[in-house]
PAKOLTI-583236 format. One line per field, with one value per residue (C-alpha): chain; y, x, z. Coordinates in steps of 0.5 Angstrom, whole numbers. Layout:
residues N
ch <- [A ...]
py <- [Y ...]
px <- [X ...]
pz <- [Z ...]
***
This chain:
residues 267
ch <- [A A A A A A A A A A A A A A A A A A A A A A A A A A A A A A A A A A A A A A A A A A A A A A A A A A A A A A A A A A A A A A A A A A A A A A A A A A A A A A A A A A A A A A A A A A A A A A A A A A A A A A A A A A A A A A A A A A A A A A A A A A A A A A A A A A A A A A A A A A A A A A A A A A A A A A A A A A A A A A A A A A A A A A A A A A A A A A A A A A A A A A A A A A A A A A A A A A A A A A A A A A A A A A A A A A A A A A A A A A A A A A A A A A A A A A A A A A A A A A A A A A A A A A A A A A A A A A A A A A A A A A A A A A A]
py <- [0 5 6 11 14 22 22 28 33 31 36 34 34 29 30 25 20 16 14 8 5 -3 -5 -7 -12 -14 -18 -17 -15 -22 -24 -17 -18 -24 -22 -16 -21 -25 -18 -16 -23 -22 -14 -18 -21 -16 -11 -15 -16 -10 -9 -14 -11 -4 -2 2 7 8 13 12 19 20 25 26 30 30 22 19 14 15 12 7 5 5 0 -6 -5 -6 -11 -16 -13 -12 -6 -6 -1 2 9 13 21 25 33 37 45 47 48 55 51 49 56 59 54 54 49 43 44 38 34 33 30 25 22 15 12 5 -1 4 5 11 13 21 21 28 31 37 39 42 47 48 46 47 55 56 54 58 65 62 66 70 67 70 64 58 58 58 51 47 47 46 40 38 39 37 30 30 31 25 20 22 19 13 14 11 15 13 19 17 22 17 20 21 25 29 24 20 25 26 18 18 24 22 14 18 21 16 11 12 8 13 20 21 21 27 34 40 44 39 41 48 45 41 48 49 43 47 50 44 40 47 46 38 39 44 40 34 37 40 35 29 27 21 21 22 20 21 15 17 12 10 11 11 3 3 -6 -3 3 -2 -8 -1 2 -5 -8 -1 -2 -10 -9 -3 -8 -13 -9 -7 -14 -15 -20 -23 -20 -25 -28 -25 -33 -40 -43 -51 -48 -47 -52 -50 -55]
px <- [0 5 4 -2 1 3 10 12 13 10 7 0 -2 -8 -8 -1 -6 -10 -16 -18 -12 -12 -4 -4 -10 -10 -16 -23 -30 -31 -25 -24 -31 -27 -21 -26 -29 -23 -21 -27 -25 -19 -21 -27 -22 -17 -21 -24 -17 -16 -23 -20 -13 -15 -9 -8 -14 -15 -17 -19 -21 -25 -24 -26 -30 -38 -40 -33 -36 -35 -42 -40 -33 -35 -41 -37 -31 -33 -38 -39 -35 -38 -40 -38 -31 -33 -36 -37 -37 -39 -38 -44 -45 -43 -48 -49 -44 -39 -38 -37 -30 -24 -26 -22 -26 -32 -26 -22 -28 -29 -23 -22 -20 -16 -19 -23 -23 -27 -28 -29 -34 -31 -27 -23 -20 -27 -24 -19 -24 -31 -28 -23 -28 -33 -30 -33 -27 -21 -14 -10 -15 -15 -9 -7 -9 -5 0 -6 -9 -1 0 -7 -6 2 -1 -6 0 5 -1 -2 -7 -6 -8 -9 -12 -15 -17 -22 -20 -25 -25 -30 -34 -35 -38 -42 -45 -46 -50 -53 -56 -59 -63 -65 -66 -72 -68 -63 -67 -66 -59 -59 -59 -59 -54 -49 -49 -48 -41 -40 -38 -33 -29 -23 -23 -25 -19 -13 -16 -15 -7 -6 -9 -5 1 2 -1 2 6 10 6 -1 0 -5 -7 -10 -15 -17 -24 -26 -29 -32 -29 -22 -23 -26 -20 -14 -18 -18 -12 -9 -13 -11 -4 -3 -7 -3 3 1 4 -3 -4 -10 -10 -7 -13 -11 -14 -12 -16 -15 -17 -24 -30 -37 -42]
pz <- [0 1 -8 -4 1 1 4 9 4 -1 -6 -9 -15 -16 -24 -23 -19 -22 -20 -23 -21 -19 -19 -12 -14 -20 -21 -24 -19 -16 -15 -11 -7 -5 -2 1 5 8 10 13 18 19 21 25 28 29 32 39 41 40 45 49 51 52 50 43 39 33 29 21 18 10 7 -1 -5 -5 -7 -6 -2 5 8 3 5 13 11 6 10 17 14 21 25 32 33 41 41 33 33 27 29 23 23 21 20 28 33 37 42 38 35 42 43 38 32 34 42 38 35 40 44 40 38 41 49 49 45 40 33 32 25 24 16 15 20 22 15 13 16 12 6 6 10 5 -1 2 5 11 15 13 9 15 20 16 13 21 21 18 24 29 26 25 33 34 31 34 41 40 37 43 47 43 37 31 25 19 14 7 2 -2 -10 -16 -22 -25 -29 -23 -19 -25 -27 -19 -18 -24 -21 -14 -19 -24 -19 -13 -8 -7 -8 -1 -2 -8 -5 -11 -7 -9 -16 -14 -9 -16 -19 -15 -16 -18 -12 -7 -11 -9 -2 -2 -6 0 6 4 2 9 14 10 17 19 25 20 14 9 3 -4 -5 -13 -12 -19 -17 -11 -10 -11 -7 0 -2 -1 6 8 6 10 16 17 16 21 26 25 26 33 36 41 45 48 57 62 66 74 75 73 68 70 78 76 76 73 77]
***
């Protein structure tokens, strides 16, 4: 998976990344809805021990443009997971309350405790795209917050998070074809909202803003992974693959028992 990873310093330029690229897995549709559901076992797997030791967090964060296919990846990805120690946390326009506090005050408050995966479907970086886009404050304000969210991720590193950043990467034509099927199709007309089209114009400036976003805060404590996200198996089969291997990695082991088995009899 490191094909998709945007090391430190990276400068992006996501014309130089393909979204319909499937080098990493080869193979047709069905093989890969194949390969998805070994993953979801062993994420299944991997995700109560984490539970049980009580020891790492984790937080998974979805960012991409409008119909990327955040819901999507959470629902195929976590496919049978026990949602005991999984939390989705989504950020929406902030409330009266939110605004009297600084922007990260609502974040922080969601991120993960220990043996927690939390996944934040959008996140802090609305505040560095949805505000940039949108003038919703100054240059001199947003453009501040690079460094926050840098520091803001560091400090939760340094406590023992493990963060995993993905920007789910579709172009232009797929937007279209999506938004296109929520129309045709009455099952998904609640999915469909006008002003889209309106946030579909500024396509432009909503890619300068992520170029910008993943170039600066692209970490070696938070990296950020571009996902080819033209298709959605493949998009799922490189989340997946990503979330497993850096579980795996963590070494966990189930917690010893303060008694001994063998003692015990169960009349």
């Amino acid at each position: 998976m490191d094909r998709y990873r945007a090391g430190p310093g990276t400068r992006m330029d996501l014309s130089q990344w393909d979204p319909n690229d499937k080098s990493a897995f080869p193979v047709k549709k069905k093989e890969g809805r194949k390969q998805l559901l070994e993953l979801n076992q062993r994420l299944e797997a991997l995700q109560e021990l984490l539970y049980a030791e009580h020891k790492h967090k984790v937080l998974i964060v979805l960012q991409g443009m409008d119909t990327a296919g955040k819901d999507g990846t959470i629902r195929h990805v976590f496919e049978g997971v026990n949602p005991q120690g999984v939390r989705v946390a989504g950020f929406k326009k902030p409330t009266p309350q939110e605004l009297d506090h600084d922007y990260l005050w609502r974040v922080h408050k969601q991120t993960p405790g220990r043996g927690e995966i939390v996944i934040f479907n959008r996140s802090h970086y609305e505040d560095v795209l949805v505000v940039r886009v949108h003038s919703l404050a100054p240059q001199e304000v947003w453009s501040r917050r690079y460094e926050h969210i840098n520091a803001f991720e560091r400090l939760l590193a340094d406590e023992g998070t493990t963060i995993l950043k993905f920007f789910l990467h579709i172009n232009l034509d797929e937007q279209r074809e999506r938004l296109q099927a929520r129309l045709d199709e009455p099952a998904k007309h609640w999915k469909f909202n006008p002003a889209d089209l309106e946030e579909r114009k500024l396509w432009p400036e909503y890619t300068a803003a992520y170029e910008d976003a993943l170039s600066k805060t692209s970490t070696e404590w938070a990296p950020w992974t571009v996902v080819p996200a033209n298709r959605k198996w493949y998009r799922n089969l490189v989340v997946g693959t990503v979330i497993v291997e850096t579980l795996e990695a963590l070494n966990m082991r189930h917690p010893e028992p303060d008694f001994d088995p063998a003692d015990i009899r169960i009349e």
